[in-house]
Each structure stands twice: as structure tokens, then as C-alpha cells.
C-alpha positions in Angstrom: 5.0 15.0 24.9 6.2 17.5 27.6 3.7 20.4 28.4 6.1 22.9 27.9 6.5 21.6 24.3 3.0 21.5 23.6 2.6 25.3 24.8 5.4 26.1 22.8 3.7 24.4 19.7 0.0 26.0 20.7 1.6 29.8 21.1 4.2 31.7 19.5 5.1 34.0 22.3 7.0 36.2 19.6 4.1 36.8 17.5 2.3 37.7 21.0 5.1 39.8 22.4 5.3 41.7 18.7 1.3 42.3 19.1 2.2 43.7 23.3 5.1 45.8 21.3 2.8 47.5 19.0 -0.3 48.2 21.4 2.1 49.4 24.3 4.3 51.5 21.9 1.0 53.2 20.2 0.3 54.3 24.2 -2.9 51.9 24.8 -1.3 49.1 26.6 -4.9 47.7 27.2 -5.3 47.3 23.6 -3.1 44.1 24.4 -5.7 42.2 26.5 -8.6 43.4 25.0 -7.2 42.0 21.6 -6.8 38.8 23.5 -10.4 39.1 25.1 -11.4 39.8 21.5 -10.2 36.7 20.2 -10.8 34.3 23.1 -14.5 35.9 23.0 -14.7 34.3 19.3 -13.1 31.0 20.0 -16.5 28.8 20.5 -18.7 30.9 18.0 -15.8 30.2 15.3 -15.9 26.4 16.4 -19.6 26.3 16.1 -19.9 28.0 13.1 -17.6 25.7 11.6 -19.7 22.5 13.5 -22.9 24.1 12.0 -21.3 24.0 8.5 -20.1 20.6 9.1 -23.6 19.3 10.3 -25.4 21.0 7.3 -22.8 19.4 4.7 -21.5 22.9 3.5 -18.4 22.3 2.4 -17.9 25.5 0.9 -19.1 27.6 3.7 -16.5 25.1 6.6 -13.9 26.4 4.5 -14.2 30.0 4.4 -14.9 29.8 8.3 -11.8 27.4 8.7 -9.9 29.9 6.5 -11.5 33.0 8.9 -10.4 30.8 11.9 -7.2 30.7 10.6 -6.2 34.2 9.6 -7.3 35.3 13.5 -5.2 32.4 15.2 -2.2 33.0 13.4 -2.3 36.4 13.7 -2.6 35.8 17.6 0.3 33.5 17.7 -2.2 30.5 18.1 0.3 28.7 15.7 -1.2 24.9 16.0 -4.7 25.6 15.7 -4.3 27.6 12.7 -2.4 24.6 11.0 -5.9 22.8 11.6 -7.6 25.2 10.1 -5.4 24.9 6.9 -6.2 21.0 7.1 -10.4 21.7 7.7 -9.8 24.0 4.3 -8.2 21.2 2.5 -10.6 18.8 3.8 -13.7 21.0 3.1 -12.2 21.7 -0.5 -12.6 18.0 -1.2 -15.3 17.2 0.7 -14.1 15.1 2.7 -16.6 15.4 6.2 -14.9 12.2 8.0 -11.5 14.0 8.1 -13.3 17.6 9.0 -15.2 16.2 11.9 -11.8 14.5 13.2 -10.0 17.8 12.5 -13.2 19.6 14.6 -12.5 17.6 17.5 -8.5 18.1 17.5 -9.6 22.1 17.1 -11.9 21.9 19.9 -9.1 20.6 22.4 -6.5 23.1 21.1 -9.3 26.0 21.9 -8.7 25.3 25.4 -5.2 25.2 24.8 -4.8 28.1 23.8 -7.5 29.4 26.4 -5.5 28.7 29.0 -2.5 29.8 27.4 -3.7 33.4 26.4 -5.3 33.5 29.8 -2.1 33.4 31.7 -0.3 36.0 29.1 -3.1 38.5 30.1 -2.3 38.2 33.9 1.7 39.2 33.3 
């Protein structure tokens, strides 16, 4: 896959540029990066949490921080890792740990993704 398909995949730039919109039109353009430092602040306490869950068998508490994970993602354009979210919810809903912990590890190397992603959208 080409790496300009895969960051198209990982971000929605429209969902990010509608979130520059509405922090730059309120008149606190630096709402925009902290939002992003926000978010990319809670990228490996969200994975962890949802690790810890995973570790302790808790397959009611993975999926309400899969779901948390989600709702943040999305709402930062992070489009691909949300979708894994939505499949750690589903697997956590039938406790089914083999398929979370797989999911966990395709979650961890979208994190940096989107790290890197979000990273370069603060510098412009």
C-alpha cells in the first residue's frame, strides 16, 4: 500500500481542518495544537488502559475504554484507529481476548501513525 494512502486512511484532513476552522474562527488559533497536544498526550495512557483491562480479563471495562478511545479519535479525524476501537468493543462485548489483543497490537502501530501524522499538521 502506498504511504500516501495509508495517511489518507489514518487522518481525515477535513475533520482536522473543520476542528482549525472552529478554533481559528473563535479567535484562539492555538486552541488547534493544544487540542492536538491534548490528544496525542492521551494516546499511550488510552492504549494502556485498554492493555491493563485486557491483562486483567475485564471485558467490560476494554470496552468502555475502546469506546472512550474511539469517540476522541474520531473526533480528531484519527479515522482508522477509531474503526479498531469499534472492533476491541465488539470483541470485548463477546469476550473474545484472542481477537482484542490482535486488535491492541494493530492500535498500537496506528498510534504512531497518527503521531506522526498530527505531528506534522501542528508544524503548518
Amino acid at each position: 500500500m502506498e504511504v500516501g494512502a495509508k495517511a489518507s486512511e489514518s487522518l481525515d484532513t477535513s475533520a482536522l481542518q473543520e476542528l482549525r476552522e472552529l478554533t481559528v474562527g473563535s479567535g484562539h488559533p492555538e486552541q488547534f495544537r493544544e487540542l492536538i497536544a491534548l490528544f496525542l498526550d492521551g494516546l499511550e495512557p488510552g492504549v494502556a488502559s485498554m492493555r491493563g483491562a485486557l491483562a486483567e480479563g475485564k471485558a467490560e471495562e476494554l470496552a468502555v475504554q475502546a469506546h472512550g478511545f474511539k469517540g476522541t479519535s474520531a473526533s480528531m479525524g484519527a479515522m482508522n484507529l477509531a474503526s479498531l476501537c469499534v472492533a476491541v468493543e465488539k470483541a470485548a462485548a463477546e469476550a473474545n481476548f484472542e481477537i482484542a489483543q490482535a486488535l491492541l497490537g494493530q492500535i498500537e502501530n496506528e498510534v504512531e501513525i497518527v503521531r506522526g501524522l498530527l505531528e506534522r499538521e501542528t508544524r503548518c
